[in-house]
MDAnalysis code that builds the backbone (N, CA, C; Angstrom):
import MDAnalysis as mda
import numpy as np

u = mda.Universe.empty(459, n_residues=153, atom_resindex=np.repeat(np.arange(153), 3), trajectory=True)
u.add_TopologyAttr("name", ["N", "CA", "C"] * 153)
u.add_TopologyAttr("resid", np.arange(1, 154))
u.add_TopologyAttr("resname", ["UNK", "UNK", "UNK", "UNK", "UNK", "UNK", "UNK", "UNK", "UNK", "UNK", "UNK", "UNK", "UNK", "UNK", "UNK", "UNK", "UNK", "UNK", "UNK", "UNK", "UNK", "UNK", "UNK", "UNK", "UNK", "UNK", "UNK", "UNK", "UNK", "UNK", "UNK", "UNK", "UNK", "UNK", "UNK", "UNK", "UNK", "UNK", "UNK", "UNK", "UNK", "UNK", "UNK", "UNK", "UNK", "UNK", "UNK", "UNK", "UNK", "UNK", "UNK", "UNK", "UNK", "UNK", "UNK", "UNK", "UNK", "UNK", "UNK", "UNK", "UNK", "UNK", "UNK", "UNK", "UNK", "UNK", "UNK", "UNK", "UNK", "UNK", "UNK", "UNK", "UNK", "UNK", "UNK", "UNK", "UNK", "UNK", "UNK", "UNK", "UNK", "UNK", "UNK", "UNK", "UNK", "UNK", "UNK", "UNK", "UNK", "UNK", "UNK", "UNK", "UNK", "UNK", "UNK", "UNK", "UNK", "UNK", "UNK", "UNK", "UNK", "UNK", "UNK", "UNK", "UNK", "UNK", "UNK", "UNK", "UNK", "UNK", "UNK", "UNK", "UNK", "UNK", "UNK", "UNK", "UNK", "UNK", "UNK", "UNK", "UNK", "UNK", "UNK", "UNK", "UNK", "UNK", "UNK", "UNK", "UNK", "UNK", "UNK", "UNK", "UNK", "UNK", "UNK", "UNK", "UNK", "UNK", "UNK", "UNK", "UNK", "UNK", "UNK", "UNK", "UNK", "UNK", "UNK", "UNK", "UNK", "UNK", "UNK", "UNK", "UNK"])
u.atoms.positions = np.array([
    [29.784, 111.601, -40.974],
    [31.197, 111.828, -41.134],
    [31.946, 110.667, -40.506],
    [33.348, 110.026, -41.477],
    [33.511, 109.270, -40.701],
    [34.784, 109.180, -39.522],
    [35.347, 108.681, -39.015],
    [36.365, 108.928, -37.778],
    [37.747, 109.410, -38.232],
    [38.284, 109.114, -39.443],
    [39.045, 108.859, -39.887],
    [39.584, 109.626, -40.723],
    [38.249, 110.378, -41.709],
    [38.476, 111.778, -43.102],
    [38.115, 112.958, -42.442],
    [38.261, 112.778, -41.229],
    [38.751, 114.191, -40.217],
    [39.656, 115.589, -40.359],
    [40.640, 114.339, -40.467],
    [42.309, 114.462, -40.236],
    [42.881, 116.079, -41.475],
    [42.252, 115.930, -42.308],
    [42.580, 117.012, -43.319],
    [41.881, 117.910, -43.146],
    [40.833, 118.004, -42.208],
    [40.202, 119.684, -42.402],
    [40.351, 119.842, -40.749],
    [40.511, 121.150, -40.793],
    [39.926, 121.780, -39.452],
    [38.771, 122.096, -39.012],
    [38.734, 122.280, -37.324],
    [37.336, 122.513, -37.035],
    [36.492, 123.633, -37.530],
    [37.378, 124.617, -38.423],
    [36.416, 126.036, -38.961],
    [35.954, 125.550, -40.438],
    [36.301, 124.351, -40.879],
    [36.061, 123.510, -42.131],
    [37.215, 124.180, -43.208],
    [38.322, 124.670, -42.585],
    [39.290, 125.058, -43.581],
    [40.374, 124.088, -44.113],
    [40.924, 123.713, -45.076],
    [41.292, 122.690, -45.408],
    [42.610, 122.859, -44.801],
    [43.845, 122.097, -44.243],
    [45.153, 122.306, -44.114],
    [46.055, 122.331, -45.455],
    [47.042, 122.371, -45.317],
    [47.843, 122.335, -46.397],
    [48.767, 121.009, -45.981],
    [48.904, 120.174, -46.793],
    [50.179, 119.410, -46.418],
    [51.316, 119.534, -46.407],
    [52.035, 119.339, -45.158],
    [52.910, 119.146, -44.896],
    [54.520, 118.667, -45.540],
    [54.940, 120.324, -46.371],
    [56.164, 119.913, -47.133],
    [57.811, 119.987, -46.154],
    [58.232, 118.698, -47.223],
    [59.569, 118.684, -46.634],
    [60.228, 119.716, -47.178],
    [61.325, 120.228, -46.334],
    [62.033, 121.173, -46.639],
    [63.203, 120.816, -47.183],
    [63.240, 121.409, -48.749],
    [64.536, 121.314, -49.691],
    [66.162, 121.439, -49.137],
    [66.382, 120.492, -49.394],
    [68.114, 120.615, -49.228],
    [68.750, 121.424, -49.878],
    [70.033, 122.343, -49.361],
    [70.834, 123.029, -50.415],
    [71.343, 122.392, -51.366],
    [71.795, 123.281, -52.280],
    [71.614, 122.775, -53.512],
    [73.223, 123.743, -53.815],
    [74.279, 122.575, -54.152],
    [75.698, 123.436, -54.401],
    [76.316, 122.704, -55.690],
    [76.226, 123.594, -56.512],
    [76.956, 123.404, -57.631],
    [78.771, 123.484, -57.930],
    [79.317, 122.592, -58.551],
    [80.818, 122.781, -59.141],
    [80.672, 123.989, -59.612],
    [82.040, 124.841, -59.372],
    [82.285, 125.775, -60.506],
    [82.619, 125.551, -61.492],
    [83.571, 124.247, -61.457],
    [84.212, 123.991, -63.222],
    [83.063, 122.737, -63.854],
    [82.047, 122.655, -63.094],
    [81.122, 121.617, -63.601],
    [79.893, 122.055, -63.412],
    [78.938, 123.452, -64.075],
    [78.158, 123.586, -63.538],
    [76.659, 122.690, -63.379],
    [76.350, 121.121, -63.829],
    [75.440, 120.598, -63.938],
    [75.905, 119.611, -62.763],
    [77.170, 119.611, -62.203],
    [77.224, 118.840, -60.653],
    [76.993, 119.153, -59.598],
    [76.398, 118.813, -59.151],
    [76.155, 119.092, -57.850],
    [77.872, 118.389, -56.825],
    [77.443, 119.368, -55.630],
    [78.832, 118.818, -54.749],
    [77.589, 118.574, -53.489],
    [79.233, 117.661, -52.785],
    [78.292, 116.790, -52.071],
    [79.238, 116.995, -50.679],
    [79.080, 117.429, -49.626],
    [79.551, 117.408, -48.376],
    [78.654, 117.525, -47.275],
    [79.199, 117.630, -45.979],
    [78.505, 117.768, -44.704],
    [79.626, 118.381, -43.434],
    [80.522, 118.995, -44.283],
    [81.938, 118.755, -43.260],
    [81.969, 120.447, -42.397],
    [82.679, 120.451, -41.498],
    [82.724, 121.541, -40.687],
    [82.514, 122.855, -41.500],
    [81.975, 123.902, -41.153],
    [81.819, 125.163, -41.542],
    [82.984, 125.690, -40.532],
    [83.886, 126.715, -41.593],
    [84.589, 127.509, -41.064],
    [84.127, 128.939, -41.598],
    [83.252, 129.769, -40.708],
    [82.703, 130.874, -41.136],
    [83.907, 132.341, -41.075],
    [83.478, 133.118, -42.145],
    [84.316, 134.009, -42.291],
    [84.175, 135.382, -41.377],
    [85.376, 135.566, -40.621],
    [85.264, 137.044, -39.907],
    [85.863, 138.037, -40.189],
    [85.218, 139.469, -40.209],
    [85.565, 140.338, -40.540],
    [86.298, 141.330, -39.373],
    [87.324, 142.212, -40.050],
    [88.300, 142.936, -38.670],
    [88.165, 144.200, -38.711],
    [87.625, 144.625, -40.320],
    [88.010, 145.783, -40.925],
    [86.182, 146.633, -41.731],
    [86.669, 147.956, -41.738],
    [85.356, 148.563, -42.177],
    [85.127, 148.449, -43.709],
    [86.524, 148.197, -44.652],
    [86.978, 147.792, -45.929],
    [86.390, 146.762, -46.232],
    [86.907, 145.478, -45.578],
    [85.735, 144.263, -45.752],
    [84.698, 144.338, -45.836],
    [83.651, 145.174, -45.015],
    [82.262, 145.384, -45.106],
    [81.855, 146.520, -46.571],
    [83.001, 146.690, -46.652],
    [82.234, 147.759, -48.031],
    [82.640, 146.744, -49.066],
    [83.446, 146.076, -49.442],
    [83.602, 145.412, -49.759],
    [82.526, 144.301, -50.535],
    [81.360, 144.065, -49.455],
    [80.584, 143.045, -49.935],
    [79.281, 143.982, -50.143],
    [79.558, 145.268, -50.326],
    [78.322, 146.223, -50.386],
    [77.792, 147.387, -49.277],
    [78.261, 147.218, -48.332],
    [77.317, 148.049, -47.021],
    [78.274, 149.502, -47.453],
    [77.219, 150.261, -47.414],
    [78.075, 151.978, -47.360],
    [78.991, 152.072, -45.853],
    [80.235, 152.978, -46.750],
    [81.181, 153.367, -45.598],
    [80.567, 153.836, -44.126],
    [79.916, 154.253, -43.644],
    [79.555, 154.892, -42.636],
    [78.901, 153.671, -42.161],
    [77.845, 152.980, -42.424],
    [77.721, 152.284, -41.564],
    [78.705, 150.816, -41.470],
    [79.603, 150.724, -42.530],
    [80.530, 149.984, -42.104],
    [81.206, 150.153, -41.015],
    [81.471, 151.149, -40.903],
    [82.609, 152.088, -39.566],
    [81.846, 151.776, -38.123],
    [80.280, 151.930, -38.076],
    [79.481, 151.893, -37.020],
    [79.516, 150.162, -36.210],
    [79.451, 149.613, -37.480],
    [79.353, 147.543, -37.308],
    [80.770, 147.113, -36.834],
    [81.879, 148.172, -37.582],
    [83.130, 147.400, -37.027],
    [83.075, 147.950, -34.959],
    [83.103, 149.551, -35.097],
    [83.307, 149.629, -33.780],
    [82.426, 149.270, -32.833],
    [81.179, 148.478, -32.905],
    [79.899, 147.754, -32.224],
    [80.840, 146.675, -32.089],
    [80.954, 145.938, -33.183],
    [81.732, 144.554, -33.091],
    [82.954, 144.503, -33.929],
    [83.928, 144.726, -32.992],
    [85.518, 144.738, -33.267],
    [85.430, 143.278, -34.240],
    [85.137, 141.953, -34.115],
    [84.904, 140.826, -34.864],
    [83.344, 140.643, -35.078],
    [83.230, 140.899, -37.015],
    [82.360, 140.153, -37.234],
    [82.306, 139.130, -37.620],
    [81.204, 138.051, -37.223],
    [81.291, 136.491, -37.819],
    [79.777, 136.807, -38.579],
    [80.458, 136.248, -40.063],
    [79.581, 136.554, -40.830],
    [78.527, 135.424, -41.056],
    [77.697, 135.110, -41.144],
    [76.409, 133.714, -40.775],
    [76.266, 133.186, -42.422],
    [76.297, 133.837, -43.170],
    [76.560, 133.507, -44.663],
    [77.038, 133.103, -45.490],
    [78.452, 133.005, -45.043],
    [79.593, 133.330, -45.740],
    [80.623, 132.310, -45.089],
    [81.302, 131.450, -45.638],
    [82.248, 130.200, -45.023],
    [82.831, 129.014, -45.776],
    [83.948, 128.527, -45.295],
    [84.335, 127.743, -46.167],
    [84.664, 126.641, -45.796],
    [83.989, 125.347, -47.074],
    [83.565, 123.894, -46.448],
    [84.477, 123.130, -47.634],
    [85.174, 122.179, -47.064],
    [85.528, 121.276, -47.943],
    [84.281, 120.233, -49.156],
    [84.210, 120.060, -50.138],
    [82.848, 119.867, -50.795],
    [83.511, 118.732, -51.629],
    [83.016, 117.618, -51.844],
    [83.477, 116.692, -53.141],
    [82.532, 116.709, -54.532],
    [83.011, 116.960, -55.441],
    [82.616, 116.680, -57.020],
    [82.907, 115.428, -57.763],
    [81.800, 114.566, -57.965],
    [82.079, 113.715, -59.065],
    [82.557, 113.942, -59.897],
    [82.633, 114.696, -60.763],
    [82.979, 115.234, -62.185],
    [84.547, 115.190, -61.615],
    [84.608, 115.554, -60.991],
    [86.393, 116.179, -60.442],
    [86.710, 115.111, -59.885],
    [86.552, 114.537, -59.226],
    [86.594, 113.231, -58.474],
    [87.373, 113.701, -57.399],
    [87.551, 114.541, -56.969],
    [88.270, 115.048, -55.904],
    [87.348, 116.269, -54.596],
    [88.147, 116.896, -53.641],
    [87.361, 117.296, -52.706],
    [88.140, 118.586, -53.230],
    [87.534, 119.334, -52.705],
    [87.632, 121.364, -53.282],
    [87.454, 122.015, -51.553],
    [88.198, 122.806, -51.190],
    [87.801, 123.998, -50.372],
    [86.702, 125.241, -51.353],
    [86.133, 125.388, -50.845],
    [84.964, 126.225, -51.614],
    [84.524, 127.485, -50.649],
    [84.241, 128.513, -51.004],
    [83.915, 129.357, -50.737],
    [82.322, 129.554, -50.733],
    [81.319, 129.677, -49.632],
    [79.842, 129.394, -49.751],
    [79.473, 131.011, -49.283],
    [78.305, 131.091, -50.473],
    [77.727, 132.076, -50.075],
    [76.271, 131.578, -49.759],
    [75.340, 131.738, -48.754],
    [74.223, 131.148, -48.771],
    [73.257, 132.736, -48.994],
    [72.543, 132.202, -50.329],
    [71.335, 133.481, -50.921],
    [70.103, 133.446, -50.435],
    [69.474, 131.633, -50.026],
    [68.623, 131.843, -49.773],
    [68.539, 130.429, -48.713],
    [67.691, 129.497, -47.955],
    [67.529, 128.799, -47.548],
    [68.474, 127.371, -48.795],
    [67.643, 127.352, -49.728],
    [68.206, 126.641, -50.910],
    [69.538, 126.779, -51.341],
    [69.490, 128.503, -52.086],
    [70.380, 128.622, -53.761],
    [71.422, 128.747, -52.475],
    [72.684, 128.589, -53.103],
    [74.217, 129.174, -52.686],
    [74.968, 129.483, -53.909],
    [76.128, 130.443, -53.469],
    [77.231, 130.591, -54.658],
    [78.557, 129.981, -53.926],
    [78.704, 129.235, -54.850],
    [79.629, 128.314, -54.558],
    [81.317, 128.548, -55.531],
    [82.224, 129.101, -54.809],
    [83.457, 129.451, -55.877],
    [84.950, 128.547, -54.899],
    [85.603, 128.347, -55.587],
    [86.942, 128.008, -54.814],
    [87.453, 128.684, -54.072],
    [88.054, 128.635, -52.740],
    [88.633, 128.865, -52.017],
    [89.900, 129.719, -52.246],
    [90.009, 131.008, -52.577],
    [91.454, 131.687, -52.214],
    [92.658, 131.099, -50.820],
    [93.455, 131.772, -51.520],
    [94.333, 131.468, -49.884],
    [94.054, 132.461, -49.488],
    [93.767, 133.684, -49.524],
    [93.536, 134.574, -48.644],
    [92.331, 134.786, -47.777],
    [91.144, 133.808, -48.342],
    [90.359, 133.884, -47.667],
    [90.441, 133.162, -46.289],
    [91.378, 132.135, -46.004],
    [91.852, 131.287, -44.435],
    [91.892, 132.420, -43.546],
    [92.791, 133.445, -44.150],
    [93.335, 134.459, -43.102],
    [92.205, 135.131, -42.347],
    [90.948, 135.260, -42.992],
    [89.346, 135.859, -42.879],
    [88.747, 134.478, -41.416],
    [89.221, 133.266, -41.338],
    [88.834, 132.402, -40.407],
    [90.005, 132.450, -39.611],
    [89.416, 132.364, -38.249],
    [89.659, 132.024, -36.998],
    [90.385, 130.607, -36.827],
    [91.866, 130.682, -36.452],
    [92.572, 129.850, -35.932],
    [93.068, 128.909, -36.861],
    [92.755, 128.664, -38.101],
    [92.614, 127.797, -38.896],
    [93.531, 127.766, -40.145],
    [94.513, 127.287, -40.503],
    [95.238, 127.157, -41.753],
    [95.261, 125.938, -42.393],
    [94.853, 125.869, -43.466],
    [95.053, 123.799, -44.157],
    [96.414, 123.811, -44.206],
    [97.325, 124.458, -44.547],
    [98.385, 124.167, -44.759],
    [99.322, 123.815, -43.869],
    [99.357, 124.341, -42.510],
    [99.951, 124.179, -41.327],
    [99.763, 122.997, -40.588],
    [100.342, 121.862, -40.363],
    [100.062, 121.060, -39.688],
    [99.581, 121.456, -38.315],
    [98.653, 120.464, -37.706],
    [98.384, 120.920, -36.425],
    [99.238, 120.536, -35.468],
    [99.798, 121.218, -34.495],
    [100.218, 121.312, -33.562],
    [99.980, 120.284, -32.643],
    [98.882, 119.414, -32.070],
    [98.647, 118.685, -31.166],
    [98.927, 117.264, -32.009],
    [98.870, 116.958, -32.885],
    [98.664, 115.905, -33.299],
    [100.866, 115.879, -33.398],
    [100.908, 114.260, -33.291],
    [102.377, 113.833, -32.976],
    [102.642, 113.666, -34.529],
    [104.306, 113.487, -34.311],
    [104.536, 113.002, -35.452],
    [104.677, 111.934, -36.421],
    [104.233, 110.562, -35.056],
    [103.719, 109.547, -34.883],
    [102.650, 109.023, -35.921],
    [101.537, 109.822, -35.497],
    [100.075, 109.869, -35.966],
    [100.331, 110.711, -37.397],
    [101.157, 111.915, -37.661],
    [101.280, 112.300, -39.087],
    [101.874, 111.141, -40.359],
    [102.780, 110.689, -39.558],
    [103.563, 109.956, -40.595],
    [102.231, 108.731, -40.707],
    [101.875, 108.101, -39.443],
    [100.891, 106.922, -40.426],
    [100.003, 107.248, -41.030],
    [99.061, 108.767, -40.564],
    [98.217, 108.921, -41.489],
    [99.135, 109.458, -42.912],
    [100.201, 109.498, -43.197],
    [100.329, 109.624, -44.638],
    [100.862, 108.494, -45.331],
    [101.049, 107.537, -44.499],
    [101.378, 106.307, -45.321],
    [100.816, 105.412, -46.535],
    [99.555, 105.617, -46.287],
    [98.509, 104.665, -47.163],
    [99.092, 105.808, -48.762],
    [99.220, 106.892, -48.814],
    [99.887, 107.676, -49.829],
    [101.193, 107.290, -50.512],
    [101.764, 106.878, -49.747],
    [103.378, 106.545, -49.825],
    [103.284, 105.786, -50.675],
    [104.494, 104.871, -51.897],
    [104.718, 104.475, -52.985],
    [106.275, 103.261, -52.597],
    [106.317, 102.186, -52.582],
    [107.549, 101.471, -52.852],
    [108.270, 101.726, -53.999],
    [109.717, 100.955, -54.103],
    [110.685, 101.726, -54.909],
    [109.879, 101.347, -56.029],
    [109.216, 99.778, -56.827],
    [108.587, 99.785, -57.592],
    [107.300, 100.181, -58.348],
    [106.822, 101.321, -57.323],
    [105.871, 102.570, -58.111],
    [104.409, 101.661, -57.595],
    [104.577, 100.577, -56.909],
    [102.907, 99.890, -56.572],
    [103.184, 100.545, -55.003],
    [101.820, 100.982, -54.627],
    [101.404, 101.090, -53.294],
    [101.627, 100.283, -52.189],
    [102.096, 100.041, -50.690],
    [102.108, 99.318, -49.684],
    [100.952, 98.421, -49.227],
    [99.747, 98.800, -49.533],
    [98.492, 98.330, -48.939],
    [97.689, 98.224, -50.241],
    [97.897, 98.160, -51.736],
    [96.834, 97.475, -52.019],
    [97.428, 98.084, -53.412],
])
């Protein structure tokens, strides 16, 4: 035997299996279903307040009632919403993620009502800490001269 064609069997002479990488999720456009979307950006996971919500996604009334008064807030581990970009769209989407399995997700647009379901968080509201300094330049590169061409390019 030589030093080297070791490496693949074990000492009971059972063969190993090699060593697979583990698949990336996999998130599809809704209005494009052969695109894939492409992000990495903060998870804002969805919490629940109410025993309605939980029936809602399926669980019978009674033990909904039991999960809310255990945990006045649930944070749901599944369920959250990530800003995602689509080629096809050429733009970025708030999306609504459901994760099914390690892999699959269901992937739908973002309601406004679903923000109200996250903690602390509104897109629409400017934030508070940031000046008005720092708002106005970050919206400048947007901005337009009277002749309809851009400032920077």
């Amino acid at each position: 035997m030589q030093a080297g064609s070791d490496h693949a069997q074990q000492g009971d002479g059972q063969q190993r299996k090699p060593r697979q990488r583990s698949r990336r999720r996999e998130l599809f456009c809704p209005a494009h279903p052969e695109q894939k979307l492409v992000g990495n950006g903060k998870k804002y996971f969805l919490h629940l307040l109410t025993s309605e919500q939980l029936k809602q996604r399926g669980m019978p009334d009674g033990k909904a009632r039991l999960v809310i008064k255990a945990f006045p807030v649930l944070v749901l581990s599944n369920e959250w919403i990530e800003e995602l970009f689509c080629a096809a769209c050429g733009a970025c989407h708030w999306c609504h993620v459901v994760r099914l399995d390690a892999v699959h997700h269901s992937v739908r647009w973002a309601r406004r009502d679903l923000w109200q379901q996250v903690a602390h968080v509104d897109p629409l509201v400017a934030n508070p800490s940031v000046s008005q300094f720092t708002a106005q330049q970050a919206r400048r590169l947007s901005r337009k001269r009277s002749d309809g061409k851009g400032w920077f390019g």
